[in-house]
DRENDO-1510 file (C-alpha; in Angstrom, 1 decimal, always signed):
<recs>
REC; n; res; u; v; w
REC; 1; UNK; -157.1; +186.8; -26.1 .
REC; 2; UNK; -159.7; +185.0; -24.6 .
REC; 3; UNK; -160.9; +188.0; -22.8 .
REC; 4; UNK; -161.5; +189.6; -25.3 .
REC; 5; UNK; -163.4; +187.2; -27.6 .
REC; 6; UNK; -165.4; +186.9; -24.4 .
REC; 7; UNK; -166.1; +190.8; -24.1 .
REC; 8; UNK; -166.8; +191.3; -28.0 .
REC; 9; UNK; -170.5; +189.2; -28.1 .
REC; 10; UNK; -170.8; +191.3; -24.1 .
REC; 11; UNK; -169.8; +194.8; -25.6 .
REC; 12; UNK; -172.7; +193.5; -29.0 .
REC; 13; UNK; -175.3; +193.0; -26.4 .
REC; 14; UNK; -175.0; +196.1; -25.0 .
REC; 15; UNK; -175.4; +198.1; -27.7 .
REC; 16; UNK; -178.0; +196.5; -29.4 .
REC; 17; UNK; -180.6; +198.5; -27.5 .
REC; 18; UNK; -178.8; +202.0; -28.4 .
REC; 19; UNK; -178.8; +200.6; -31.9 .
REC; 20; UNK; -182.2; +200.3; -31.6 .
REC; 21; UNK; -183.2; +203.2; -30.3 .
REC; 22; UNK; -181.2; +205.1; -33.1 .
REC; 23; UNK; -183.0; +203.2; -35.7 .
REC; 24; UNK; -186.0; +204.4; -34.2 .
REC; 25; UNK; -184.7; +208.1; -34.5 .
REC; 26; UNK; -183.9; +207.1; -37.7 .
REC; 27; UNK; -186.9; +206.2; -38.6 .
REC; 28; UNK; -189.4; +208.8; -36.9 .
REC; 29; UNK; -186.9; +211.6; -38.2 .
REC; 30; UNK; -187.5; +210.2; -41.7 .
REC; 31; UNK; -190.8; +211.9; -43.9 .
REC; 32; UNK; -193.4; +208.8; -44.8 .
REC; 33; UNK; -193.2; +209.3; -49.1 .
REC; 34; UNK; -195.8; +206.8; -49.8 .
REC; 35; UNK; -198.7; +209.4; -49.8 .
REC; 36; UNK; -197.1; +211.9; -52.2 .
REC; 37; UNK; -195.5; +208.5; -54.6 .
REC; 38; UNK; -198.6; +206.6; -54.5 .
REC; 39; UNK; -200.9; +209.9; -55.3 .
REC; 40; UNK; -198.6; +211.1; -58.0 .
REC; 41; UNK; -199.8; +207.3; -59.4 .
REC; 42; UNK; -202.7; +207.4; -59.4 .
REC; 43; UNK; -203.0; +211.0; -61.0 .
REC; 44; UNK; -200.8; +209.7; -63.3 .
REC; 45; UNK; -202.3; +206.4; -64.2 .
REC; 46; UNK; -205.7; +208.0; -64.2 .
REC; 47; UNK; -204.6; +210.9; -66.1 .
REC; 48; UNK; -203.5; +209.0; -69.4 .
REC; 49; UNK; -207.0; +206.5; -68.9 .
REC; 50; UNK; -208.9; +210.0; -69.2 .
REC; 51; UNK; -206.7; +211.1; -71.6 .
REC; 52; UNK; -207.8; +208.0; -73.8 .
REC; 53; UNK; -211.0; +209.2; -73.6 .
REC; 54; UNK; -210.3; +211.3; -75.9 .
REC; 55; UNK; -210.2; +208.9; -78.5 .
REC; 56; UNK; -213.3; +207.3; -77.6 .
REC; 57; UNK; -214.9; +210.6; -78.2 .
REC; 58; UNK; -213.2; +211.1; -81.7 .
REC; 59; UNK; -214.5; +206.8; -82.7 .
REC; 60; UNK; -218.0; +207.8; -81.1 .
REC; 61; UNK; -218.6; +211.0; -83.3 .
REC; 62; UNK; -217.1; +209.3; -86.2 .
REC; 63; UNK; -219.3; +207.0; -86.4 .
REC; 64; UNK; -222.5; +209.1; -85.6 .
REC; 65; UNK; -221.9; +211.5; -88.5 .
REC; 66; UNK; -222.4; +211.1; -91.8 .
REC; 67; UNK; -219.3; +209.7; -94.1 .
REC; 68; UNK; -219.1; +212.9; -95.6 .
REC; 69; UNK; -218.1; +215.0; -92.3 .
REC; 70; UNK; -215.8; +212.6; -90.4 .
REC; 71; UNK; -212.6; +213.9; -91.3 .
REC; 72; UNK; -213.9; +217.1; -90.1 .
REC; 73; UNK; -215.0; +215.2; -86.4 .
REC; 74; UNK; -211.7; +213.9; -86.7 .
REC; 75; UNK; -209.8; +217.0; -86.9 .
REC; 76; UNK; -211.7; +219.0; -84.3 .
REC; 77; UNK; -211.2; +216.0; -81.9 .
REC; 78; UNK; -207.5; +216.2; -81.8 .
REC; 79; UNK; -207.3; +220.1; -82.3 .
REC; 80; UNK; -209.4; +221.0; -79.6 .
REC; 81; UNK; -207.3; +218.6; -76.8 .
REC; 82; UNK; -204.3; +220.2; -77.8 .
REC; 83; UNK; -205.7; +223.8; -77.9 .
REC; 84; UNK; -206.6; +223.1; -74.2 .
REC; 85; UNK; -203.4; +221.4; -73.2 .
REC; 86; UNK; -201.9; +224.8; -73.8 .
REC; 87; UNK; -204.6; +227.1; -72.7 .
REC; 88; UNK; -204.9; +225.2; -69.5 .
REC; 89; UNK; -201.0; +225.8; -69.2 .
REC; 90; UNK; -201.6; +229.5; -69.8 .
REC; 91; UNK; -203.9; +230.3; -67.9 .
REC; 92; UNK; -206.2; +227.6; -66.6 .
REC; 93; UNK; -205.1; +225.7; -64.4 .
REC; 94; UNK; -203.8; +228.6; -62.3 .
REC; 95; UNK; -207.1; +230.3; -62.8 .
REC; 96; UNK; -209.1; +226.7; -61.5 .
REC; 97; UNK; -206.8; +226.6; -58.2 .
REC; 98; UNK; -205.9; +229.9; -57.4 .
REC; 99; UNK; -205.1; +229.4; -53.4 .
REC; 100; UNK; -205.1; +232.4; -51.6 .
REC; 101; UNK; -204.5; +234.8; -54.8 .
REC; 102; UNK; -208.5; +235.6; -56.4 .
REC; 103; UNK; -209.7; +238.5; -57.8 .
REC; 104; UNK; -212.5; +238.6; -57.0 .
REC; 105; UNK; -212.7; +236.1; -53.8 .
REC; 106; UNK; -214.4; +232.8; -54.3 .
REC; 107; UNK; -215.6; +233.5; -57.9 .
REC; 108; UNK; -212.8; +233.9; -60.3 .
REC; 109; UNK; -209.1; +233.8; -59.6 .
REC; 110; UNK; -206.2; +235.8; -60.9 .
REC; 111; UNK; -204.3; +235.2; -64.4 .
REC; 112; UNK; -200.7; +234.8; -63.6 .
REC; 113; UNK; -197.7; +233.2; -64.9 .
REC; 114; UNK; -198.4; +229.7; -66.7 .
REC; 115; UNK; -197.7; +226.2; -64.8 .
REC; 116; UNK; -194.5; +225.6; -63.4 .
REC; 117; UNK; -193.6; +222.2; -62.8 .
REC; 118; UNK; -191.0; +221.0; -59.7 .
REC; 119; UNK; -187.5; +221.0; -60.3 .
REC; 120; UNK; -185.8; +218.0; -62.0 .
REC; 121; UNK; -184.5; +215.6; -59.1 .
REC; 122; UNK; -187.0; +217.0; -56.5 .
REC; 123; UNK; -185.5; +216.1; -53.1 .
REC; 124; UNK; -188.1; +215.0; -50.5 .
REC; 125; UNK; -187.5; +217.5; -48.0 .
REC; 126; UNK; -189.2; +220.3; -50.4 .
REC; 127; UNK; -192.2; +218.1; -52.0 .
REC; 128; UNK; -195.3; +218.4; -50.3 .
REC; 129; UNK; -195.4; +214.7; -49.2 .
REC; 130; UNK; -199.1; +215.1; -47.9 .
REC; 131; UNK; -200.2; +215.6; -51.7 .
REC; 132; UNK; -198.7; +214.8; -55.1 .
REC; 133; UNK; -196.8; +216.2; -57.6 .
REC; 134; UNK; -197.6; +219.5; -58.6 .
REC; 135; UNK; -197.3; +218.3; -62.9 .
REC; 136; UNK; -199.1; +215.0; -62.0 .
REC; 137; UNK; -202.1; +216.8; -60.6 .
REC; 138; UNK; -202.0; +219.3; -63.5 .
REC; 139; UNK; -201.6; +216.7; -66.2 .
REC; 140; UNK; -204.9; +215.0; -64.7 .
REC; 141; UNK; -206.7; +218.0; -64.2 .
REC; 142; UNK; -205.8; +219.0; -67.4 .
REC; 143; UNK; -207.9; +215.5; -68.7 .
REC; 144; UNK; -210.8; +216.9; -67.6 .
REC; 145; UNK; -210.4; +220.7; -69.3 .
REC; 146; UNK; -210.5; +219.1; -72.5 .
REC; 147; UNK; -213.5; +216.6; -71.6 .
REC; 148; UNK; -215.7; +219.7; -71.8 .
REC; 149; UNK; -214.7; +220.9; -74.8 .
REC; 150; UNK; -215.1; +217.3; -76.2 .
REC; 151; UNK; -218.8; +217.0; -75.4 .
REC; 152; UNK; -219.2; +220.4; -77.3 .
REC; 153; UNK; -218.0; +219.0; -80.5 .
REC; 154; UNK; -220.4; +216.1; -81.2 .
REC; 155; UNK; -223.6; +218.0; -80.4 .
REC; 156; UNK; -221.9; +220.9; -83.5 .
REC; 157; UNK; -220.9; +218.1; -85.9 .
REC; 158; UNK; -221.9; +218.2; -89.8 .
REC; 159; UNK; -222.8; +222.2; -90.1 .
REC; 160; UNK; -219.9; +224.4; -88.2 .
REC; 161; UNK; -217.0; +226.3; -89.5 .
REC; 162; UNK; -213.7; +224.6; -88.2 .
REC; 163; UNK; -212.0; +227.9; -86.8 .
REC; 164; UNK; -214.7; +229.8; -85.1 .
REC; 165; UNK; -215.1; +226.3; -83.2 .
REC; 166; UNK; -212.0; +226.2; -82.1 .
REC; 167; UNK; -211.5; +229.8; -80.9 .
REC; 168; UNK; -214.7; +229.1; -78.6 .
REC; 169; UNK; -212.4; +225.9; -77.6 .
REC; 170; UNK; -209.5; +228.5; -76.9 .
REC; 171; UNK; -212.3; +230.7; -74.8 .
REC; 172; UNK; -213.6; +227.7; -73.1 .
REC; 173; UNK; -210.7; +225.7; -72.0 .
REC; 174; UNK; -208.5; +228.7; -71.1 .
REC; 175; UNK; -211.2; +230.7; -69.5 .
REC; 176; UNK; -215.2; +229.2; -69.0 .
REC; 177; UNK; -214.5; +225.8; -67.1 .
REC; 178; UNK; -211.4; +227.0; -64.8 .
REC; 179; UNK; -213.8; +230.0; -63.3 .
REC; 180; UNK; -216.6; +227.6; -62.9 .
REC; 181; UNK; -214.7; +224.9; -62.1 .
REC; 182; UNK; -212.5; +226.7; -59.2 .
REC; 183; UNK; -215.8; +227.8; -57.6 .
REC; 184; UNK; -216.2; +223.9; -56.2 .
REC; 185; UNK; -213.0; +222.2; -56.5 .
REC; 186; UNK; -210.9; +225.6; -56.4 .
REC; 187; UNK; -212.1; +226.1; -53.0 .
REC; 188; UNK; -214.5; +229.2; -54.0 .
REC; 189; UNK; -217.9; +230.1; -53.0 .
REC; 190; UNK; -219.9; +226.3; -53.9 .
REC; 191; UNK; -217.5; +224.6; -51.9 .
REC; 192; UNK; -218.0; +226.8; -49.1 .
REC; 193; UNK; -222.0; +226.6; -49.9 .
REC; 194; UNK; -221.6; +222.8; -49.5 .
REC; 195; UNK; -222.4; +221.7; -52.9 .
REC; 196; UNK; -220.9; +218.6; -53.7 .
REC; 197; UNK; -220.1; +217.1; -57.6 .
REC; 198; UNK; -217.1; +214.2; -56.9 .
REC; 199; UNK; -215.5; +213.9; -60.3 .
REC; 200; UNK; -217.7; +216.3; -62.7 .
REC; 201; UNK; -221.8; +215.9; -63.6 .
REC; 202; UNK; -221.8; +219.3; -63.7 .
REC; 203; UNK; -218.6; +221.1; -63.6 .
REC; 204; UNK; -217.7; +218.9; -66.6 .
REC; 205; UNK; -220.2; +217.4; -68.2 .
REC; 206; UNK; -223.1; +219.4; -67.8 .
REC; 207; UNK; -221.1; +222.9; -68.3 .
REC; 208; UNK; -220.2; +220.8; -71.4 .
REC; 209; UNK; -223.7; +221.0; -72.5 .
REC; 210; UNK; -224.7; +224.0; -71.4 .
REC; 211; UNK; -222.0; +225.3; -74.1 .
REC; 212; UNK; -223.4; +222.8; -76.7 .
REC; 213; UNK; -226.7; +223.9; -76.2 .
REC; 214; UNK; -225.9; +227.9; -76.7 .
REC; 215; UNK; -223.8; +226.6; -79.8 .
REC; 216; UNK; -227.5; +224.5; -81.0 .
REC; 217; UNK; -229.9; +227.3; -80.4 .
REC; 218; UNK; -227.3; +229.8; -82.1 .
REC; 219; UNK; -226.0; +227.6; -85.2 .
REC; 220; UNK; -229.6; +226.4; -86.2 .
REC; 221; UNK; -230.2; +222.8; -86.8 .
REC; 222; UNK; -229.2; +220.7; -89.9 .
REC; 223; UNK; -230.2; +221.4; -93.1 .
REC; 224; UNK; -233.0; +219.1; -93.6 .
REC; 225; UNK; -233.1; +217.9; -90.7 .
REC; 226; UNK; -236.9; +218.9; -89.9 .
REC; 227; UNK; -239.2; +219.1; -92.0 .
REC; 228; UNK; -242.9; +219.3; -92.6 .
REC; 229; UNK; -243.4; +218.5; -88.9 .
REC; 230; UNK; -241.4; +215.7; -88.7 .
REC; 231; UNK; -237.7; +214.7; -87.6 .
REC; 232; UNK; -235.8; +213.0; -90.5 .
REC; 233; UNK; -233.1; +210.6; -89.7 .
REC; 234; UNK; -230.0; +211.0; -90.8 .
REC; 235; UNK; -227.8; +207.7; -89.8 .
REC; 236; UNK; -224.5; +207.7; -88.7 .
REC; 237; UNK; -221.9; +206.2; -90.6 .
REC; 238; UNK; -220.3; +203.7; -88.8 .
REC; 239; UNK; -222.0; +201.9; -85.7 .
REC; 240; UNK; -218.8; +200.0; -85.0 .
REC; 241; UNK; -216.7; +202.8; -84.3 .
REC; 242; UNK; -219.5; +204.4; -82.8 .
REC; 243; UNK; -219.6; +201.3; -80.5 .
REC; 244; UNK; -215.6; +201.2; -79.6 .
REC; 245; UNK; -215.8; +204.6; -79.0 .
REC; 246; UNK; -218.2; +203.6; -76.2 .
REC; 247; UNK; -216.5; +201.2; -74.7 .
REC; 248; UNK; -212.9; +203.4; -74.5 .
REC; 249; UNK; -215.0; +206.0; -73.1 .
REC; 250; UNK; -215.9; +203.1; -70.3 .
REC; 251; UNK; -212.7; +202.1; -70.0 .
REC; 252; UNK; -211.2; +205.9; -69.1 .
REC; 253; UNK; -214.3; +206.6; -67.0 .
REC; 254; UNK; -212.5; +204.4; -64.5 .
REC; 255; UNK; -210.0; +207.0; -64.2 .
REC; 256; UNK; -212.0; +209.8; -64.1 .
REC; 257; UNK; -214.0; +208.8; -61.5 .
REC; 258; UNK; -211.1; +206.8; -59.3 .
REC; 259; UNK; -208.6; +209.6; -59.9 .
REC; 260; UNK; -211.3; +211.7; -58.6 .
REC; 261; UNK; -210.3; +210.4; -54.7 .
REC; 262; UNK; -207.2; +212.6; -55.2 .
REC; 263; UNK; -205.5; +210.0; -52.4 .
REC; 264; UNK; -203.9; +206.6; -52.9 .
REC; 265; UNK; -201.7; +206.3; -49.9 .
REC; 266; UNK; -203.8; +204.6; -47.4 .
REC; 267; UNK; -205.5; +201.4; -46.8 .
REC; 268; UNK; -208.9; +203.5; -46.9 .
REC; 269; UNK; -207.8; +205.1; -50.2 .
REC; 270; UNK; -207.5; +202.3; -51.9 .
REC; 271; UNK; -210.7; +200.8; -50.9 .
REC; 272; UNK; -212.6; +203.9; -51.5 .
REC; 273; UNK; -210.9; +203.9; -55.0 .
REC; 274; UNK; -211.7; +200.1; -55.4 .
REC; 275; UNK; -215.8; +201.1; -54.5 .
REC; 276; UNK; -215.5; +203.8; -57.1 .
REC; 277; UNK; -214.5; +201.5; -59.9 .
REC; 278; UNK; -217.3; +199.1; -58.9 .
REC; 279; UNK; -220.2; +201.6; -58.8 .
REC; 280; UNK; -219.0; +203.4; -61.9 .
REC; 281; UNK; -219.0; +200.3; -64.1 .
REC; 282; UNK; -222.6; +199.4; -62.5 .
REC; 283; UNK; -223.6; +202.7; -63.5 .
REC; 284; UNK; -222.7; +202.1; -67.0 .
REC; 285; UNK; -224.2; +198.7; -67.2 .
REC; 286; UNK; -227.5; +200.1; -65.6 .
REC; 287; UNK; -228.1; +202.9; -68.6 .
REC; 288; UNK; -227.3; +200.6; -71.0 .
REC; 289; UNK; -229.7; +197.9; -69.9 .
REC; 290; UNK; -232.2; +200.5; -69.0 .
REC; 291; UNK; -232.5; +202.4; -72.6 .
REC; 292; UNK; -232.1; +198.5; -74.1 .
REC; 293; UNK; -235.2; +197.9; -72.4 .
REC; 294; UNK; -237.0; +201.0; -72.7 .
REC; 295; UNK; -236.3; +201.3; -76.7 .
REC; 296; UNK; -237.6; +197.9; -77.2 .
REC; 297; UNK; -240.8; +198.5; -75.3 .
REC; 298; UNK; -241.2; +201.9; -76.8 .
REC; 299; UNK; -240.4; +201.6; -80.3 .
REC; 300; UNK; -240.8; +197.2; -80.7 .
REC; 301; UNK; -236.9; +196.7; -81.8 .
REC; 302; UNK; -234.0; +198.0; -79.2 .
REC; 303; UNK; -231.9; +201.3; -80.4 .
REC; 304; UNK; -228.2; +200.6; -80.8 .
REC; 305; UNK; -227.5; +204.2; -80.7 .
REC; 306; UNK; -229.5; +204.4; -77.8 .
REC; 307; UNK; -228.6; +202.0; -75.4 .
REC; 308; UNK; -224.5; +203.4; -76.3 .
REC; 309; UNK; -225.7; +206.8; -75.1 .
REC; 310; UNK; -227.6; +204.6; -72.4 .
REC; 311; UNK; -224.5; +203.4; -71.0 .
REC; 312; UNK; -222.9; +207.1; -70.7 .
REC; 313; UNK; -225.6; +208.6; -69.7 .
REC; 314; UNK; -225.1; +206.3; -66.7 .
REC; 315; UNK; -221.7; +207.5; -66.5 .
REC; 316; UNK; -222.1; +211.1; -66.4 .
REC; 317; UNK; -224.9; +209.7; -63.6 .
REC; 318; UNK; -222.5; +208.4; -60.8 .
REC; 319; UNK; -219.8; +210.8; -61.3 .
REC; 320; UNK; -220.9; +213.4; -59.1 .
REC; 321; UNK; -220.9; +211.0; -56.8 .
REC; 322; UNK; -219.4; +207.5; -57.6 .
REC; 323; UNK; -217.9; +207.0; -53.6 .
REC; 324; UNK; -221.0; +206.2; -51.6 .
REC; 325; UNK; -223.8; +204.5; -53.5 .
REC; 326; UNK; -224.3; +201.1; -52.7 .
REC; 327; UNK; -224.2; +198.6; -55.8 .
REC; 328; UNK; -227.8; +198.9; -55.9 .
REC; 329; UNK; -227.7; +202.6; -55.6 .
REC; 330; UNK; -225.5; +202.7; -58.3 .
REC; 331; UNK; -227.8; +200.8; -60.4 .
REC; 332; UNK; -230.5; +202.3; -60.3 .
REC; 333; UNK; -228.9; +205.6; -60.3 .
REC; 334; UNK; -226.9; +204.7; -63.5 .
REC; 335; UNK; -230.4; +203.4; -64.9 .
REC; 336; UNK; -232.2; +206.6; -64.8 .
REC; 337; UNK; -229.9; +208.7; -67.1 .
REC; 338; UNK; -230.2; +205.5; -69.0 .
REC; 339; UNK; -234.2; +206.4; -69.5 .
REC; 340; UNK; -233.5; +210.2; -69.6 .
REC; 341; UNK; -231.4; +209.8; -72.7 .
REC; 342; UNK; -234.3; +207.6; -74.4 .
REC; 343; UNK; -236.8; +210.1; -73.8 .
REC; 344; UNK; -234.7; +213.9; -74.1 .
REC; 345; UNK; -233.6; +212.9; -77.5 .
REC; 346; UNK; -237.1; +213.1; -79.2 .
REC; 347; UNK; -238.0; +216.0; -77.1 .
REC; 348; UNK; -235.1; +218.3; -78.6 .
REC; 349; UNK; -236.2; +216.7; -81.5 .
REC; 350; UNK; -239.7; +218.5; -80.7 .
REC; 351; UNK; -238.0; +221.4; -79.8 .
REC; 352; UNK; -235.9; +221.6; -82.9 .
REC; 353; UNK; -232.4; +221.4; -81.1 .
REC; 354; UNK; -230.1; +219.3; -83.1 .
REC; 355; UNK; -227.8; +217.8; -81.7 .
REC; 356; UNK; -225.8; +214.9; -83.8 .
REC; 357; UNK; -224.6; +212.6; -81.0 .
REC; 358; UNK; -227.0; +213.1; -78.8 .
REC; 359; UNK; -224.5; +215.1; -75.9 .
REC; 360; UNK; -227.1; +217.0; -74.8 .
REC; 361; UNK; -229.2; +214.4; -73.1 .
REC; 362; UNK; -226.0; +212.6; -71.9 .
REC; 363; UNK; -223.9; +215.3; -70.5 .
REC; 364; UNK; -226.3; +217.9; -69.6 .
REC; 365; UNK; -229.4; +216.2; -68.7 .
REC; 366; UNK; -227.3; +212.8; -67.2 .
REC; 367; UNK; -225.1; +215.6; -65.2 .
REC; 368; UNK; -227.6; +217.5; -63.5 .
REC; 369; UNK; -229.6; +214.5; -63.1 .
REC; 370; UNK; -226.3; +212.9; -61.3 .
REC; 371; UNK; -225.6; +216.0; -59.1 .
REC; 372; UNK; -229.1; +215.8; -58.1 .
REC; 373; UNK; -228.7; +212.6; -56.5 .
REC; 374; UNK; -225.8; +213.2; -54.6 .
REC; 375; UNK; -227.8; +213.8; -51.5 .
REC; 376; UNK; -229.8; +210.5; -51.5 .
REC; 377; UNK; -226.6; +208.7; -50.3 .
REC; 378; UNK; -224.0; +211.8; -49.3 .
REC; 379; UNK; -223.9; +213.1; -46.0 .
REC; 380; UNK; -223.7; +216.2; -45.6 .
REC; 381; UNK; -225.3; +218.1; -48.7 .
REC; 382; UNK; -228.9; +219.1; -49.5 .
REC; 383; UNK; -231.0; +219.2; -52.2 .
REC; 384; UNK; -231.1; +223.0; -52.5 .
REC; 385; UNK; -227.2; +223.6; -52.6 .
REC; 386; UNK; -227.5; +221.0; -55.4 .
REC; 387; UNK; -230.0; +222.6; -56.8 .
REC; 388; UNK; -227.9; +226.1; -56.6 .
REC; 389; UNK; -225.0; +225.1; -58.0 .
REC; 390; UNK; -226.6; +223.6; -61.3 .
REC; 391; UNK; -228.3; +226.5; -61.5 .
REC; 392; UNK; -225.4; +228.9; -61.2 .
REC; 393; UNK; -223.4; +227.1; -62.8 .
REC; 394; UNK; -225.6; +226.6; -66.0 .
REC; 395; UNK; -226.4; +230.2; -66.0 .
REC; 396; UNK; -222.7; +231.2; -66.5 .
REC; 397; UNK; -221.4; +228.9; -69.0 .
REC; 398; UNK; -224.6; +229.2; -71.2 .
REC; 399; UNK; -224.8; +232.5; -71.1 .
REC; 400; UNK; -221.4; +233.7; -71.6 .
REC; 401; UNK; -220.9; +230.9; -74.2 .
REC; 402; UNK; -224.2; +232.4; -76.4 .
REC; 403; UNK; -222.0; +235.7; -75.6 .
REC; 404; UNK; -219.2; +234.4; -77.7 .
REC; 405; UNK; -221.2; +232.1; -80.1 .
REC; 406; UNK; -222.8; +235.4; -81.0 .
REC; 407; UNK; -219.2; +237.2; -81.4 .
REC; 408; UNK; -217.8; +234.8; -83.8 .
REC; 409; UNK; -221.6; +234.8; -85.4 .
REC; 410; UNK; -221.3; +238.4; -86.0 .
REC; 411; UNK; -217.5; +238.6; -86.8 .
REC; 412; UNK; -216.7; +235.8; -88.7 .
REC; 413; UNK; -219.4; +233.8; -89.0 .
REC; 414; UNK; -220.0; +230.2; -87.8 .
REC; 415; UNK; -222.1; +228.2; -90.2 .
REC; 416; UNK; -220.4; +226.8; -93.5 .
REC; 417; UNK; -222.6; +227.7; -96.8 .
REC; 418; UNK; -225.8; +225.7; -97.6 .
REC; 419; UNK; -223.5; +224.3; -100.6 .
REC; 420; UNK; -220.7; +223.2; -98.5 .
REC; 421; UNK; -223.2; +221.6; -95.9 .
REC; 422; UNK; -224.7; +219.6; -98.5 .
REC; 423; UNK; -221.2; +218.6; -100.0 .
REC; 424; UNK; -219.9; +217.5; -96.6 .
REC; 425; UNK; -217.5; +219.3; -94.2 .
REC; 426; UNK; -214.4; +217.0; -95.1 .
REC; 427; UNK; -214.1; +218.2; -98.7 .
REC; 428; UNK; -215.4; +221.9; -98.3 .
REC; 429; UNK; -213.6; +222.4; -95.1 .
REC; 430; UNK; -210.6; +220.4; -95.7 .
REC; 431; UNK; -209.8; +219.0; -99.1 .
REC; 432; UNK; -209.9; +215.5; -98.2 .
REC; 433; UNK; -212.2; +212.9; -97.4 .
REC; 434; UNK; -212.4; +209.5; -94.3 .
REC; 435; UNK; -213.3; +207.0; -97.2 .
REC; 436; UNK; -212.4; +208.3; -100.2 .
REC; 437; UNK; -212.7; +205.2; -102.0 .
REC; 438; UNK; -216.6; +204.9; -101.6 .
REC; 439; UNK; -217.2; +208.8; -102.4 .
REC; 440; UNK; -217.0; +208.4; -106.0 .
REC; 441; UNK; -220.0; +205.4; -106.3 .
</recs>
């Protein structure tokens, strides 16, 4: 008995080194899940911030058109993100990322089955671990579809029909952005060129308002609007929601931009993430303060409306590249789209391009602006690929938006009547008004 109890703790000490040798096995044998968990997070984390942004877009028109049309904003807002949730099921998202299968190599993919998602209970052994899920990465890429189509609305608001808008929605979100789109982040013929646009100036924003701007030049400004030589104001009808809608499109910036790493599971991830936040919300503050300043000086009283479109002009500034600015780059890059927006909205005012919100200076102007910058801190790119990729891509999204601007022009027209415009969209369009209760005096 005593031999053995003196064995036992012998045999124990022998083994312990097999044991730990097999845990060892154990553990190399065994796939590292953090990457593919801590991805699918952040997609999915910064998917639902972008998402909100669709609200801040829906308080930020509301409150920049006139009481009589915000229904209308309001409808369009919610219709046109869930017309490009299911286009970019369809056929977007497939067409954006098309892998090997493009019809046309490196400029537009091939329309096949809709999205599949993974199998309920996906085991490990058949996820690609070195990536994230495949219906987190569509759900955030998805965020961004209907970002373009946003930016579109505001810059239409107060004179367009409801339904031809939102078949160019159907044409833009299932069709426009995923071709340009795939050429950078689809692997097609920009990203082999070397251009470079982090989380969107241009493949987002500025294709936005390259679409807005056909839309302007084909729908005609505002009745009233200009006249005798001169721009009359028309003032929005509620600064405060105009003003939250700001601040929620701040707030899911954050995700657009940190998402935009498309990798959370390493120490350098997570850093590079944390930078992004930081130089994104110094972007913001730098437009803001910038077009603050700059109305005050110009005009003798700052512009509330203004320094708003300031701050997300700043935005759209660092998003083509919010990883490797300083602080101080970021300021100052943020604080140029800042005075771009102060001084492009009285020259489309000049030019006679109305524009309600003020989309085109922020998106368009901001996001080539923003692209253009890339190089000052970005290894690796150039000035002229920049240059080429704004220019291609603003080619093809304005002119085969005008294309089908002009269609629904011809076919089933896209302006309401001169009586309905003056009534307000909400009642001639829909039958009901945002605040009934003051309509009637």
């Amino acid at each position: 008995m005593k031999l053995l109890k003196s064995l036992a703790p012998a045999a124990a000490l022998i083994a312990l080194p097999s044991l730990g040798l097999a845990q060892e096995a154990a553990a190399e044998a065994a796939p590292d899940i953090n990457p593919y968990i801590f991805t699918t997070l952040l997609f999915l984390i910064g998917g639902f911030l972008v998402f909100w942004m669709a609200a801040g877009f829906a308080m930020l028109e509301a409150g920049l058109v006139r009481s009589k049309n915000v229904t209308m904003q309001l409808t369009k807002n919610i219709a046109l993100f869930s017309i490009a949730a299911i286009m970019y099921w369809l056929v977007g998202f497939n067409l954006m990322y098309p892998g090997d299968s493009w019809t046309i190599a490196g400029y537009v993919g091939i329309l096949i089955s809709p999205t599949a998602l993974e199998p309920v209970g996906l085991d490990a052994s058949a996820a690609a671990l070195d990536y994230a899920s495949v219906a987190s990465d569509f759900f955030f890429q998805l965020m961004f579809c209907a970002t373009t189509a946003s930016i579109v609305s505001g810059t239409l608001a107060e004179r367009i029909k409801l339904w031809p808008f939102l078949g160019f929605v159907v044409v833009l979100t299932g069709f426009i952005y995923p071709i340009e789109a795939s050429w950078q982040w689809g692997g097609g013929w920009l990203s082999e060129a070397g251009f470079s646009d982090f989380a969107g100036s241009t493949l987002v924003h500025a294709a936005g308002g390259f679409a807005a701007l056909a839309g302007a030049l084909i729908l005609g400004p505002r009745i009233g609007k200009y006249k005798d030589g001169r721009t009359v104001p028309m003032p929005g009808s509620n600064l405060a929601l105009a003003t939250l809608g700001t601040f929620i499109l701040w707030l899911g910036w954050f995700g657009f931009n940190g998402g935009s790493q498309l990798a959370a599971g390493t120490v350098g991830d997570v850093t590079d993430i944390s930078r992004i936040f930081a130089n994104t919300n110094m972007a913001a503050a730098a437009g803001a303060v910038a077009a603050l300043i700059l109305t005050q000086v110009l005009y003798k009283k700052p512009d509330l409306t203004m320094t708003l479109n300031g701050a997300l002009a700043g935005l759209v500034s660092i998003t083509a590249g919010p990883l490797d600015p300083t602080l101080f780059g970021a300021l100052w890059i943020g604080a140029i789209g800042g005075i771009i927006v102060v001084f492009a909205v009285p020259m489309l005012d000049k030019m006679k391009i109305d524009d309600v919100v003020g989309a085109i200076p922020v998106h368009l102007l901001a996001g080539i602006w923003g692209t253009m910058a890339v190089p000052f801190y970005t290894e690796g790119t150039s000035f002229g690929v920049q240059a080429l990729g704004v220019i291609a891509i603003g080619i093809f999204v304005f002119v085969v938006s005008a294309a089908f601007w002009l269609i629904f022009k011809a076919t089933v027209g896209i302006r309401v009547s001169e009586e309905d415009e003056i009534n307000g969209l909400d009642m001639a369009e829909l039958g009901m008004e945002a605040y009934p209760e003051f309509s009637k005096g």
